[in-house]
N, C-alpha and C positions, 0 to 999 in steps of 0.2 A: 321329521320337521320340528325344527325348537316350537315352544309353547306361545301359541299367540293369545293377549287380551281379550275377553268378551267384545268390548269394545270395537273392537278390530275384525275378528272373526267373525262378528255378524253385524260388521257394517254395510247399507240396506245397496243389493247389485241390480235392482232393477223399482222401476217407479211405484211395483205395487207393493214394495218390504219397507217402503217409507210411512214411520209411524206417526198417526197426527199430524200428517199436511196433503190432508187429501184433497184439497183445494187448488195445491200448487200440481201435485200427482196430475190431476185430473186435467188441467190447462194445458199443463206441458207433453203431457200425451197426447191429446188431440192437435199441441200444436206443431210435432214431429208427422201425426199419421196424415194432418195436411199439408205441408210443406210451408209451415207459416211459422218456423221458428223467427225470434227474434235476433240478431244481431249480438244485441247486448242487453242483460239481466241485470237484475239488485234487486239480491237475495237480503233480505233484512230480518233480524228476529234475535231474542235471547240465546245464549249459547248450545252448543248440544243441541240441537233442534233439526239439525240436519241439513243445512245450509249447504256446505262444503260436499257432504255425501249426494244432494241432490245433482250437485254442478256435475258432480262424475258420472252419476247416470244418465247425466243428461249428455254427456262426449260421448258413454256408448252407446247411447242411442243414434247419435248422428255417426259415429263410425265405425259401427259394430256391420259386417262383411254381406249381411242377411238386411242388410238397412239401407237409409236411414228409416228405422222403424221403430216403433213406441216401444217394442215386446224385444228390448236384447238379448241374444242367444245366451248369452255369456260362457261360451265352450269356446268361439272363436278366438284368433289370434289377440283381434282386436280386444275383443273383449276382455281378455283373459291379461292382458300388458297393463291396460287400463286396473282395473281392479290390482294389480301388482303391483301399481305405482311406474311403470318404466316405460310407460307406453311416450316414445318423444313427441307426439300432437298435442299431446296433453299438460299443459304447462301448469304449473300450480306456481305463487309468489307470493309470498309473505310479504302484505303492503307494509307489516309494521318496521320492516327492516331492511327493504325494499322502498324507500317511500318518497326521495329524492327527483327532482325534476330530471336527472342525469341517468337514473335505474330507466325514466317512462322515457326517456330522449334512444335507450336501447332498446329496448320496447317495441318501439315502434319502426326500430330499424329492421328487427328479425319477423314484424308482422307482415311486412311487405311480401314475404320469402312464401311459396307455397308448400302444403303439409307434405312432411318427408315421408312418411310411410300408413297413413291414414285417409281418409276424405277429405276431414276439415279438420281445421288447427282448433281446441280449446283454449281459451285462457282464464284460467280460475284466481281471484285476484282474493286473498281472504284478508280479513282485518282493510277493507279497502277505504275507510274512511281514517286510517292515519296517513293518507300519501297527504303529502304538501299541497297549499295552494299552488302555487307553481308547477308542482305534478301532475296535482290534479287539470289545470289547464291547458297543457302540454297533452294530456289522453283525450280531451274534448273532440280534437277532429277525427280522430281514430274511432270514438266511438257512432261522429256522427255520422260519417264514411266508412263503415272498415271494409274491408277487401272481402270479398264473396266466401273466400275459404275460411274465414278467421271469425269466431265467434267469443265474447264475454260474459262472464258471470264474477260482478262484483258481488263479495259477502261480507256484511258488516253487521254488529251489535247495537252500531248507532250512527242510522241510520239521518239523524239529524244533523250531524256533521258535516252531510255533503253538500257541495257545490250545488245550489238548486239549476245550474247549468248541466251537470253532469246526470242529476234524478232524469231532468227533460229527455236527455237520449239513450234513458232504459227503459224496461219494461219491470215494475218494482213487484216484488211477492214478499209479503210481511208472510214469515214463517213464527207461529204460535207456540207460546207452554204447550206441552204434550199432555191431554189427562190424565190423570194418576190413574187411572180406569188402563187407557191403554196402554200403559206402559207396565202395570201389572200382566195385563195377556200377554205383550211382547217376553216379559222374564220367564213368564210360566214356558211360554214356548219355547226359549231358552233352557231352561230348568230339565226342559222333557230330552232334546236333545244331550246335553251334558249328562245325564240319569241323575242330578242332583235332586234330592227330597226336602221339598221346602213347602213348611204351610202357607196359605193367604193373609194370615197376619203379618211375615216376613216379607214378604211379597209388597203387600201395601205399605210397609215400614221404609221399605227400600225406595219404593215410588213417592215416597212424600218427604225424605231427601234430598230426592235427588229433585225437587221441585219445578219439576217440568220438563228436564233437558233428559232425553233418550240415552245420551250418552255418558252420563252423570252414574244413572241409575246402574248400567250397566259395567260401570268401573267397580261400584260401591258393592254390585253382585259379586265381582270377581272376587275383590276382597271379603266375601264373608265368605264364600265358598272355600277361599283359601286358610281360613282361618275355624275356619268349624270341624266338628269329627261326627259323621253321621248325620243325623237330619238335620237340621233348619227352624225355627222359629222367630215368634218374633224378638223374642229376651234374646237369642244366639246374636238378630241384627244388631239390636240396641247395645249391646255389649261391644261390637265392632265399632259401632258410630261413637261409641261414648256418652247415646243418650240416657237420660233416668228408664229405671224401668214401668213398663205401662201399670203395672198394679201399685206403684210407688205414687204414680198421679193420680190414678183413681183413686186410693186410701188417702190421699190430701184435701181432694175435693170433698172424698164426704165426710170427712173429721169435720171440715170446716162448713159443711150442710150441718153438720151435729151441734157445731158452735163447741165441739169436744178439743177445749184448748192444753189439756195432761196432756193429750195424748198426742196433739200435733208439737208439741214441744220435745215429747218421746221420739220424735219422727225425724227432730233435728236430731236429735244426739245420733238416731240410726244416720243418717245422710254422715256423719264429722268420722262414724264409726268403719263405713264403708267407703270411706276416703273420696265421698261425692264431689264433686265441682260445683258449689252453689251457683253462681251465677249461670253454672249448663240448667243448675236444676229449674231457676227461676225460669230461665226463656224457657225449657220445655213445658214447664207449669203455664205459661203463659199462652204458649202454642196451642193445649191441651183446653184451656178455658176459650180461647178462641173456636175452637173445635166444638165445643158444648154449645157455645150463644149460636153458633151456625145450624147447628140441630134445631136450637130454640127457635130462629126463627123461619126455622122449614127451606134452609138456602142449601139442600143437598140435592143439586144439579146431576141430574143422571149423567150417567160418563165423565162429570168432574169432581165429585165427591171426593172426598179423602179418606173417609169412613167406614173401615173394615169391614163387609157383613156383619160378620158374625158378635162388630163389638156396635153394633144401632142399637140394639137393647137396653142395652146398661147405659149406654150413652145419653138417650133421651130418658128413661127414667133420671138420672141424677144432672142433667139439663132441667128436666121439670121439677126435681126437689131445688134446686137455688133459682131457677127463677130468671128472667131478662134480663130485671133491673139491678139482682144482684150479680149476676156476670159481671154484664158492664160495669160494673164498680169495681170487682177484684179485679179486671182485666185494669184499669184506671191504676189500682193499687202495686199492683206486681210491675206494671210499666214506670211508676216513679219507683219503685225499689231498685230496677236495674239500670235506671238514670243514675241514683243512689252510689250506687256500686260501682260505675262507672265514675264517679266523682271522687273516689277512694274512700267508702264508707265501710264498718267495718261489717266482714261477709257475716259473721254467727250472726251477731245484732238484727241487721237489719231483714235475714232471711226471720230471725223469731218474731219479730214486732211486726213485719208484714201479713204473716201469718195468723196470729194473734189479731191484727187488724182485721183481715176478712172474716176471721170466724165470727165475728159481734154485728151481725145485722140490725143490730138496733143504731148503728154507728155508719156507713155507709161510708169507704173512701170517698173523697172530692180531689181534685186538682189543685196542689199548689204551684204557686210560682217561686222560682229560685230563692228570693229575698225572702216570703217567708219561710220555707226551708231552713236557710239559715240562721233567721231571726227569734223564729219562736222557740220557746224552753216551755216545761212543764207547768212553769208557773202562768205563762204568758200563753197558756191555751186558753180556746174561748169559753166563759161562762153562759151558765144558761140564763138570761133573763131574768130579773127577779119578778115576780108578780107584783102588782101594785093593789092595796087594796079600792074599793069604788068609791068615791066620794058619797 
């Protein structure tokens, strides 16, 4: 059998391998073991989240041979065509290319038809918020009526696009970021299957990535797996991703706790020496201090954390050596540098002087606006007050 994708290979065959939407899991089961499905769905939610993977469990559940039942066999015929992709009830349609009033005017001619070789007909509509107004209108009686055998499931990213005619005659399931928490177990479990050996800091590196889509994460695994020799860590992933590496950020933050400006200047020549990507470096610098004020102010939400075990330690110590107020400022300060940078400023420069910026706490980034940006020179910085003496 050629080599299939993680992706693919352990995309979820039945309601309980859906990761992070146990909410939809949980509805849509109960509403197969009562025979209260709906008609017509819209699935909503960020990508990779499992939209499209739900809509198929949900056909084999309604036409899995042992059914219609929440718990599909998936050894059956049915089952087995579905998960193949070849099963003919099961229609899958790319609204974004499909999206024409004359695509749904077909539509609706072959919905009429009863299922050729199943129970009931699926229709999985993905990206269904680029159909036309006109298309869109055109499905409105189909959805208000459809035919007892024919069931839909709209899936979109955005969700506010639609016909607030068309929301009225579904039943809507906003599908969520997945926590980095669960999507770490899911790779582990992963991991153990494949006999691949990878620690929890690779693990978590991959999960925060792939920032919330199950399917992201699991692309981003294939590719280290493919790319590594022997075990796994977190430097193995970062080197895949092309991010800085994690001791690279930590030794920046505490130079710049130290207010040690030799040595963060040292830090550039290393970054020019190792042929870094400053502006990668800056937004991971950035990411990293976001990361720290989250610690600082105790917002590490069980099962949403992003937060390695193993690196909490180190994390809130050097969170409590710089302090709330001065996060917030470097986070201020690195965010107008890569404005900066974007504005075509030049990389060495403005990575040293930012730099150099944070490290002097007696000096505290503030927010400019564009005009002075561009206005002020060295001479044209502000003076301290002079004292006056008292009359």
């Amino acid at each position: 059998m050629s080599y299939q994708p993680f992706a693919l290979k352990y995309r979820p065959q039945n309601f309980e391998e859906i990761v992070g939407q146990e909410h939809v899991s949980r509805t849509l089961r109960q509403a197969v073991a009562s025979g209260r499905v709906s008609h017509a769905y819209l699935f909503a939610g960020p990508r990779g989240t499992g939209k499209t993977s739900t809509a198929r469990v949900l056909a084999k559940a309604l036409n899995c041979e042992h059914g219609p039942t929440p718990e599909p066999c998936g050894v059956c015929a049915a089952c087995r065509a579905i998960q193949a992709g070849s099963f003919m009830d099961v229609i899958e349609i790319d609204a974004a290319s499909h999206r024409g009033i004359d695509d749904i005017r077909e539509l609706r001619e072959k919905v009429k038809y009863g299922p050729a070789e199943g129970r009931v007909k699926v229709y999985i509509l993905d990206e269904a918020h680029q159909l036309t107004n006109e298309a869109s209108n055109a499905l409105l009686k189909t959805l208000e009526e459809p035919p007892a055998h024919s069931y839909f499931v709209l899936a979109t990213t955005e969700a506010h696009k639609f016909l607030p005619t068309i929301m009225s005659r579904c039943q809507r399931f906003d599908f969520r970021a997945i926590p980095a928490g669960q999507i770490v177990e899911a790779l582990r479990a992963i991991a153990g299957r494949e006999a691949v050996e990878i620690d929890d800091g690779g693990l978590w590196l991959i999960a925060e990535a792939a920032a919330g889509a199950m399917r992201d994460a699991e692309s981003i695994f294939d590719q280290v797996v493919a790319y590594a020799e022997g075990a796994i860590d977190r430097e193995v992933v970062a080197q895949v991703l092309g991010l800085t590496r994690q001791e690279l950020l930590e030794r920046t933050l505490a130079l710049v706790a130290e207010g040690n400006l030799g040595e963060l200047f040292a830090l550039v020549d290393e970054l020019l020496r190792e042929g870094r990507d400053l502006p990668q470096y800056l937004k991971d610098l950035t990411a990293f201090v976001a990361e720290l004020l989250r610690v600082q102010l105790g917002a590490e939400a069980p099962g949403w954390s992003r937060t390695a075990p193993e690196r909490a330690e180190a994390l809130h110590k050097l969170a409590a050596d710089l302090g709330r107020q001065r996060l917030m400022g470097i986070i201020t300060a690195l965010a107008m540098a890569q404005e900066r940078l974007r504005e075509g400023a030049q990389e060495i420069l403005t990575v040293a002087l930012v730099l150099a910026k944070v490290a002097s706490p007696a000096s505290p980034p503030t927010p400019l606006s564009s005009q002075e940006r561009g206005s002020q020179t060295a001479e044209e910085a502000p003076r301290a007050p002079e004292q006056v003496a008292a009359p």
